[in-house]
C-alpha positions as CSV (number, residue, x, y, z in Angstrom):
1,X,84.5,28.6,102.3
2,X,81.8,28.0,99.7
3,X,78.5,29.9,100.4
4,X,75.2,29.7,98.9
5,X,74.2,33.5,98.8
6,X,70.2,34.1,98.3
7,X,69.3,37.7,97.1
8,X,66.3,38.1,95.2
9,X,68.1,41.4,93.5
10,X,71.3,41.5,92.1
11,X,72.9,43.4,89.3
12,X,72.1,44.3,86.3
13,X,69.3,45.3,88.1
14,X,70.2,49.0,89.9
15,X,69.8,49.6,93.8
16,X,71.2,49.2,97.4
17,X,70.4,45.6,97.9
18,X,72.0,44.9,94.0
19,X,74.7,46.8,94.9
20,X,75.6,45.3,98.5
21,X,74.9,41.8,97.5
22,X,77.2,42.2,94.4
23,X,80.4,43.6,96.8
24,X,80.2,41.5,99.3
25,X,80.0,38.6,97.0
26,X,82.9,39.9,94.7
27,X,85.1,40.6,97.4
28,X,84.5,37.1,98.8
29,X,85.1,35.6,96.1
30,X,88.4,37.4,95.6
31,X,89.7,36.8,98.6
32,X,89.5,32.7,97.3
33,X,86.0,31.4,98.9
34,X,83.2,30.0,96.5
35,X,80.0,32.2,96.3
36,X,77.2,30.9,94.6
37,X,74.4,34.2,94.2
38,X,70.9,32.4,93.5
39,X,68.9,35.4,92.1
40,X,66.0,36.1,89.5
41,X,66.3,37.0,86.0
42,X,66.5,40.7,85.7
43,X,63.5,42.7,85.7
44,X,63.5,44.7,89.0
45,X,61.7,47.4,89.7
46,X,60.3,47.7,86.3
47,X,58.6,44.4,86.1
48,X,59.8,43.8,82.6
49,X,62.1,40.8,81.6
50,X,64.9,41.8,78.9
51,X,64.4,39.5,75.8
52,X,67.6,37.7,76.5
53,X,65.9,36.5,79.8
54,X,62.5,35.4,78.1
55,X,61.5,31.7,78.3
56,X,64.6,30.6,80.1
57,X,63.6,28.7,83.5
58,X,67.2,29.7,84.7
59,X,70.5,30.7,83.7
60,X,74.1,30.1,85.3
61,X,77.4,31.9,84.4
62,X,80.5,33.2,86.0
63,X,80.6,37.3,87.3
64,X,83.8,38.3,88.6
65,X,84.8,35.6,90.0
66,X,81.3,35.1,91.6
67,X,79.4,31.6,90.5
68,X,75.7,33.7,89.7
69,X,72.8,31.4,89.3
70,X,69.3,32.9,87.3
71,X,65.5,32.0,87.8
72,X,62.5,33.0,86.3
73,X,60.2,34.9,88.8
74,X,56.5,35.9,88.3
75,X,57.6,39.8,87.2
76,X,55.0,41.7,86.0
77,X,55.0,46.2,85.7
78,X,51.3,46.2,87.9
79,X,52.6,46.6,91.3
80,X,49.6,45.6,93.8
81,X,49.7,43.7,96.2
82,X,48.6,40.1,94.2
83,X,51.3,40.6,92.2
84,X,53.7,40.9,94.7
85,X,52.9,38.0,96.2
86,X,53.0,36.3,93.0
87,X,56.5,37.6,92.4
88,X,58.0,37.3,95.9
89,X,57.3,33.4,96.3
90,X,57.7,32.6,93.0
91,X,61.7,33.4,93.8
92,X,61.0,31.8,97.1
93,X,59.6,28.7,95.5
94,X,62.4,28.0,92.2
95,X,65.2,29.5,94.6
96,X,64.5,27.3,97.5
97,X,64.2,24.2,94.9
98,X,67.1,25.4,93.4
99,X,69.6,25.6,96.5
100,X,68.3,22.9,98.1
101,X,69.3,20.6,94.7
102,X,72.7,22.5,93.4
103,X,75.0,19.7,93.3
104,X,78.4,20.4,95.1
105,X,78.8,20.7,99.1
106,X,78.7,24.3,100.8
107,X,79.6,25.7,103.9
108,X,76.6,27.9,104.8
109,X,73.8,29.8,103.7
110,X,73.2,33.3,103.7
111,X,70.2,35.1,102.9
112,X,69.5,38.9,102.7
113,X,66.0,40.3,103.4
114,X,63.8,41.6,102.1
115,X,61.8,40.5,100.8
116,X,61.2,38.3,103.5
117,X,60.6,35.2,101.4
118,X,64.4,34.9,100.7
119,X,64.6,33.9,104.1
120,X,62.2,30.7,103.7
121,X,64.5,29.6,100.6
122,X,68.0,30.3,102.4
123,X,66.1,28.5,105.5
124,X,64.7,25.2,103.4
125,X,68.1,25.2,101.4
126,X,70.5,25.2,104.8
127,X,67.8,22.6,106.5
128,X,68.3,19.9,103.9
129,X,71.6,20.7,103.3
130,X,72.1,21.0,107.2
131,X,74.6,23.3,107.3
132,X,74.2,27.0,109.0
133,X,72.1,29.5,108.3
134,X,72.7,33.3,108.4
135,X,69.9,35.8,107.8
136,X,70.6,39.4,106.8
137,X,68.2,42.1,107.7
138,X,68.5,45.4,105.8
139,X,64.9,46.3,106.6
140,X,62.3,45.1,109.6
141,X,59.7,43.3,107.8
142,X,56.7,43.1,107.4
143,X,56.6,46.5,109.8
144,X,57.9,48.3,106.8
145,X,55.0,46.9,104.5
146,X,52.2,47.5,107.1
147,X,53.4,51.2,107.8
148,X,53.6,52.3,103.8
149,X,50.4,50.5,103.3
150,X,51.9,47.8,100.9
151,X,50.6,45.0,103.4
152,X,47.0,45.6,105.0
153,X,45.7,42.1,105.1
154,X,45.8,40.7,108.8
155,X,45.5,37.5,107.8
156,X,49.0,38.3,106.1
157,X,50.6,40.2,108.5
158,X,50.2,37.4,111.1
159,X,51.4,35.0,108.6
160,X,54.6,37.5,108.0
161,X,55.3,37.7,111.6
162,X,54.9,33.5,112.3
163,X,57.9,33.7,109.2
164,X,59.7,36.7,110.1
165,X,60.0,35.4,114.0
166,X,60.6,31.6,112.5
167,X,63.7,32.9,110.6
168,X,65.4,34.9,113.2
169,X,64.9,31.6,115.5
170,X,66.6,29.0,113.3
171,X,69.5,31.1,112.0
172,X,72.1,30.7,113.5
173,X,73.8,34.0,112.8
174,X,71.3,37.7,112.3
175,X,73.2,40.4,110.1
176,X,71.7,44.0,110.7
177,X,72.6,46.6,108.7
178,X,71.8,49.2,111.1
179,X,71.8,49.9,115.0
180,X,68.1,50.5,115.1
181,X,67.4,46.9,113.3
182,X,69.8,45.6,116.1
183,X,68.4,46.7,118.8
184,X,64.8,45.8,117.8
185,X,66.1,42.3,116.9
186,X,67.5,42.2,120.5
187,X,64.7,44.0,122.4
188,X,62.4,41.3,120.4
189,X,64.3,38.7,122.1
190,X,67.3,37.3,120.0
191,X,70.5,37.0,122.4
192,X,73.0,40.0,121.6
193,X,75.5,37.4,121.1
194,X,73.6,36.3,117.8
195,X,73.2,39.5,116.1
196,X,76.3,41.0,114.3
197,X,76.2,44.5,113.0
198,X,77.4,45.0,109.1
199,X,76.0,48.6,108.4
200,X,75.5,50.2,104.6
201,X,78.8,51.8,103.3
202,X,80.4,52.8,100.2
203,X,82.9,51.4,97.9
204,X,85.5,53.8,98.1
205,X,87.6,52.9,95.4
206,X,84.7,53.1,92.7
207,X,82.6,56.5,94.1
208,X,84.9,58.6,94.5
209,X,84.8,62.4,92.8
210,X,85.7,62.6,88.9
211,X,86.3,65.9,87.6
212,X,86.1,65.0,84.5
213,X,83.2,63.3,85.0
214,X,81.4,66.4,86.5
215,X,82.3,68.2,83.4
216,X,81.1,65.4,80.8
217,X,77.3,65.0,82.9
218,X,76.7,68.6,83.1
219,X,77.3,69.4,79.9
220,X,75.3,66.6,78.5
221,X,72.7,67.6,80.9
222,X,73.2,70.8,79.5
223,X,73.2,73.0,82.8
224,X,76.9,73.1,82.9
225,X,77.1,76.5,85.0
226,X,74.0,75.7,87.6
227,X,73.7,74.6,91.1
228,X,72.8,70.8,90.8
229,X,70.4,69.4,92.9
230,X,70.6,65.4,92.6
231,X,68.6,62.5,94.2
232,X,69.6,59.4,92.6
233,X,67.8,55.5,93.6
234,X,64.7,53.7,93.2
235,X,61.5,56.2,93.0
236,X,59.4,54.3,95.2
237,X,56.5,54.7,98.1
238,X,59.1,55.4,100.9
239,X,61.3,57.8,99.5
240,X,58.3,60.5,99.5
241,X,59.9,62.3,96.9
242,X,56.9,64.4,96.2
243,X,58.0,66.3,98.4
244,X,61.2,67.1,96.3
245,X,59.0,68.3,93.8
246,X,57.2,70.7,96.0
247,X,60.7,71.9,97.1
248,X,61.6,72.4,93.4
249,X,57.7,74.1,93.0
250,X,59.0,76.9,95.8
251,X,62.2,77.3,93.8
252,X,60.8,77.7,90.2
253,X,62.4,81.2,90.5
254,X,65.7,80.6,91.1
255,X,67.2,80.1,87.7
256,X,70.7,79.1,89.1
257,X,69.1,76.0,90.7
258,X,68.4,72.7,88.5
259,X,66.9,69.1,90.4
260,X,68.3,66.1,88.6
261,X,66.2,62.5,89.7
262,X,68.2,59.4,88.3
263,X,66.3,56.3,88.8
264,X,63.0,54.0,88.1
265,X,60.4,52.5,90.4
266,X,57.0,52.3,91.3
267,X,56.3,55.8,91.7
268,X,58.2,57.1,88.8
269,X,54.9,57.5,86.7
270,X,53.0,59.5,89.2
271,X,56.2,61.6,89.9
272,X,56.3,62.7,86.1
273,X,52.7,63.7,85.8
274,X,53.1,65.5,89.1
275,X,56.0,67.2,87.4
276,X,54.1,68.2,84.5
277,X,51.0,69.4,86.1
278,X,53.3,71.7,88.1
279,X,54.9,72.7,84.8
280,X,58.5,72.4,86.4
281,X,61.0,73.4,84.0
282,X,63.9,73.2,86.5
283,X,63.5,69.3,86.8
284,X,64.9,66.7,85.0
285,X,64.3,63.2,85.4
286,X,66.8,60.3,83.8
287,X,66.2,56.5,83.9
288,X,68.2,54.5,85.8
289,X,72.1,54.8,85.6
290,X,74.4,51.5,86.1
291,X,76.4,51.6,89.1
292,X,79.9,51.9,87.2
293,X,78.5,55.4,85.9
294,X,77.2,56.8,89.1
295,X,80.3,58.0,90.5
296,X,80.3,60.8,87.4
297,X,76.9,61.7,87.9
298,X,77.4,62.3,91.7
299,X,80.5,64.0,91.4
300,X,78.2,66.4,88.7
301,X,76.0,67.2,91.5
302,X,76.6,70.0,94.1
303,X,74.8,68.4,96.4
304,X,72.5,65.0,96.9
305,X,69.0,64.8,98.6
306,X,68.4,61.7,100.9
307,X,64.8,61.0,101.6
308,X,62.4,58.9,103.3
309,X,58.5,59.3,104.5
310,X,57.8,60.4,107.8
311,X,57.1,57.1,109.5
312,X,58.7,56.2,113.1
313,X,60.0,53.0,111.3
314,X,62.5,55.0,109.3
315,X,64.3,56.3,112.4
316,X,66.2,53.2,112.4
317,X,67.4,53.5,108.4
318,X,70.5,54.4,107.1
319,X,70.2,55.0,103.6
320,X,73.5,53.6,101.3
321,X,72.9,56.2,99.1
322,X,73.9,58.7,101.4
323,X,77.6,57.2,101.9
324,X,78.1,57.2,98.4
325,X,77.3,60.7,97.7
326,X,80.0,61.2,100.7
327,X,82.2,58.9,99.0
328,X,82.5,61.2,95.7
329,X,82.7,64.2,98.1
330,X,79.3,65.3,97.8
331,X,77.1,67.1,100.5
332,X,74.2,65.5,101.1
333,X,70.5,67.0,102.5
334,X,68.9,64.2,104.5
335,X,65.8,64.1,105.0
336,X,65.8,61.1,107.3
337,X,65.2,61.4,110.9
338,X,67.0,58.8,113.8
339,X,70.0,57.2,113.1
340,X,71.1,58.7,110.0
341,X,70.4,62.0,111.4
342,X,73.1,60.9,113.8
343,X,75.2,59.5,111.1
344,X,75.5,62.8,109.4
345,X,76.3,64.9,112.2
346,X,79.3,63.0,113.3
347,X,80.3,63.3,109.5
348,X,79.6,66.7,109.0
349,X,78.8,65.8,105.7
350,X,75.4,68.0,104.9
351,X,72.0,69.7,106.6
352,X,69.8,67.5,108.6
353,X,66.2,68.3,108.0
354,X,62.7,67.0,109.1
355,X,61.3,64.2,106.8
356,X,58.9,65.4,104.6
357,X,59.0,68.9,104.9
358,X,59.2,71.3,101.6
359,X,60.0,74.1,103.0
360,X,62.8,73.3,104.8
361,X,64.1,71.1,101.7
362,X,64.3,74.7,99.9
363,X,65.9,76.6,102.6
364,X,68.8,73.9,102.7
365,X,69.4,73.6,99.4
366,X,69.7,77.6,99.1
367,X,72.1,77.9,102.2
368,X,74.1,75.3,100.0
369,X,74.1,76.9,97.2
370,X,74.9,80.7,98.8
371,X,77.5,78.8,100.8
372,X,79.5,76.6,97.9
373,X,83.1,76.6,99.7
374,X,81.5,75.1,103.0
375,X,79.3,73.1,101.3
376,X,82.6,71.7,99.7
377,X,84.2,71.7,102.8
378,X,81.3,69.1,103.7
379,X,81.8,66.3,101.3
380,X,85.2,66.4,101.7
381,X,84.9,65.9,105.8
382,X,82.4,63.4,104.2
383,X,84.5,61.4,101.9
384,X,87.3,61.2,104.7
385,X,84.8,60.5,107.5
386,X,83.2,57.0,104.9
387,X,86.6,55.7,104.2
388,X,87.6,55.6,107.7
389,X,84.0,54.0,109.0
390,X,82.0,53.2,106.1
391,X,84.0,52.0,103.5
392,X,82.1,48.8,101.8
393,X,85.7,46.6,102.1
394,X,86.3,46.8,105.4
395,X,82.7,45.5,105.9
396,X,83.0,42.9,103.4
397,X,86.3,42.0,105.5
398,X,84.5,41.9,108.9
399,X,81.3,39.4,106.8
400,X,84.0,37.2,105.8
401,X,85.7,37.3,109.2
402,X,82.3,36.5,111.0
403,X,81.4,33.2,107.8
404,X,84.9,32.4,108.6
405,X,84.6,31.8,112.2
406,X,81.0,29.9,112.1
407,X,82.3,27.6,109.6
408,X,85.6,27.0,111.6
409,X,82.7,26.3,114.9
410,X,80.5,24.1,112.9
411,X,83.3,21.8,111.7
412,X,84.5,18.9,113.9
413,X,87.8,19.6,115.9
């Protein structure tokens, strides 16, 4: 097959989408198709272009195997809501230019979302191609916008819905990454039939636990003999991880406890004044770690804290990040109500607790800690339980099977 794969994010940058868009791609193209990624030029979620990106228009190499193609995007480090905009359909606007005149024939196209733009570019590139489209939802948007207050503008939430309801009717194929997504997509209408559920996973064969690693972080980190709390990903407004801090606040006297944050985003500022203000020597926060490295700093950790605000939206999420704590045998605290919930206690891979809520934050992590041979006991149930259901090759397998049969149904007989 040869695919023409739209994902605003994509590696170096650092996150879920990055990371799922560069698996599925790699494997694909391992496996003998042609994948074509058209992305922007890195700068996600800082807003800042490296030097090496500056002044180029686009940029077009080879990536393991995987044909990647670069544009410029509107990136700037203010993050309101005009310069969203600006950002998200300027990679609407070069990307759908730019798949709709790539020379060469392709299959189909496949677009991940969000942002929801990508859509509109996979959709434009696949209509003047005409060849299929397939849309991948990994969040409902723009109800996720509207309920963290990132979208308030009802002139643009109508416009959002007119797109959002415009994509799932003209694709010919809907990926959702989790049940909940499914079942709204089907409840608003699309036929079962259409919808094909791909979930979040891990790749098991790169996060998996490193002793040696454990022993290299920690004693760089310098807390070599503590009990490591860890939440690694983007800091941003749906995570809530104030509320991490406030757990680490209750614990200030608990000197065998240390909270490492790994990561950048939005909120990152706000999150290290709050830190300071609270005068919390028990926290460190790193910048972002590439994905190759995360595996070590995981397997440091004693356990991983999975968040997410207490909106009703969330019920239908299934964090990544969770599976690949799992995946390097580490328990996780998830603080993620719905489906996840459900996720974890058929793992039996951590302590379920109610979104938001300090207090019980602190009273998991110190039944962990008093408890380290079950907690142990977790992430390995955990690691077993992701390579049997979760693993992110099986699900690249079953994307390739479904491309495989559209392509085979769109061709004459």
């Amino acid at each position: 097959m040869r695919i023409l794969y739209f994902s605003q994010y994509f590696p170096p940058e650092v996150g879920a989408t990055q990371t799922r868009a560069h698996e599925m791609s790699r494997f694909l193209a391992a496996q003998g198709h042609h994948v074509t990624i058209v992305t922007e030029v890195p700068n996600h979620p800082s807003g800042i272009i490296p030097p090496g990106y500056k002044g180029k228009i686009f940029e077009r190499r080879q990536e393991n195997g995987v044909d990647v193609l670069r544009l410029w995007v509107w990136a700037s480090p203010e993050k309101n809501f005009k310069s969203r905009m600006r950002f998200y359909l300027s990679y609407a606007g070069m990307a759908g230019l730019a798949g709709s005149l790539l020379p060469g024939r392709y299959d189909l196209v496949y677009a991940t979302s969000p942002p929801l733009f990508v859509g509109a570019a996979g959709l434009l590139a696949a209509a003047v191609r005409r060849i299929p489209f397939v849309f991948e939802v990994r969040d409902l948007w723009p109800d996720s916008a509207v309920a963290l207050g990132e979208l308030n503008s009802s002139r643009a939430i109508a416009a959002a819905e007119k797109l959002e309801a415009l994509l799932y009717s003209r694709a010919t194929r809907v990926v959702a990454v989790t049940r909940g997504i499914e079942s709204q997509l089907v409840e608003r209408g699309l036929p079962s039939s259409k919808v094909k559920f791909i979930p979040n996973g891990a790749n098991t064969d790169l996060f998996t636990f490193s002793e040696a690693g454990r022993r290299e972080v920690r004693h760089t980190l310098g807390i070599d003999d503590k009990f490591i709390v860890m939440y690694a990903g983007i800091h941003g407004i749906a995570q809530g991880l104030e509320t991490v801090l406030e757990a680490a606040d209750r614990m200030r006297d608990q000197p065998d406890i240390a909270f490492v944050f790994i990561g950048e985003g939005p909120k990152k500022a706000d999150l290290l004044v709050m830190k300071e203000e609270l005068r919390l020597g028990n926290v460190t926060m790193l910048p972002e770690v590439a994905a190759r490295s995360m595996p070590a700093y995981l397997s440091a950790a004693d356990c991983t804290i999975v968040p997410l605000r207490n909106e009703p939206l969330f019920r239908g999420a299934l964090p990544s990040k969770m599976f690949e704590a799992w995946a390097c045998s580490r328990p996780v605290i998830l603080s993620v109500a719905g489906e996840a919930a459900g996720v974890l206690q058929a793992a039996g891979g951590g302590l379920a607790i109610d979104p938001e809520d300090a207090v019980q934050m602190a009273d998991a992590i110190l039944h962990l800690a008093d408890n380290r041979a079950a907690a142990d006991e977790m992430g390995r149930r955990a690691r077993a339980f992701v390579v049997d259901y979760y693993s992110r090759q099986e699900q690249a397998r079953t994307l390739e099977a479904t491309l495989d049969s559209m392509v085979r149904g769109a061709q004459p007989g």
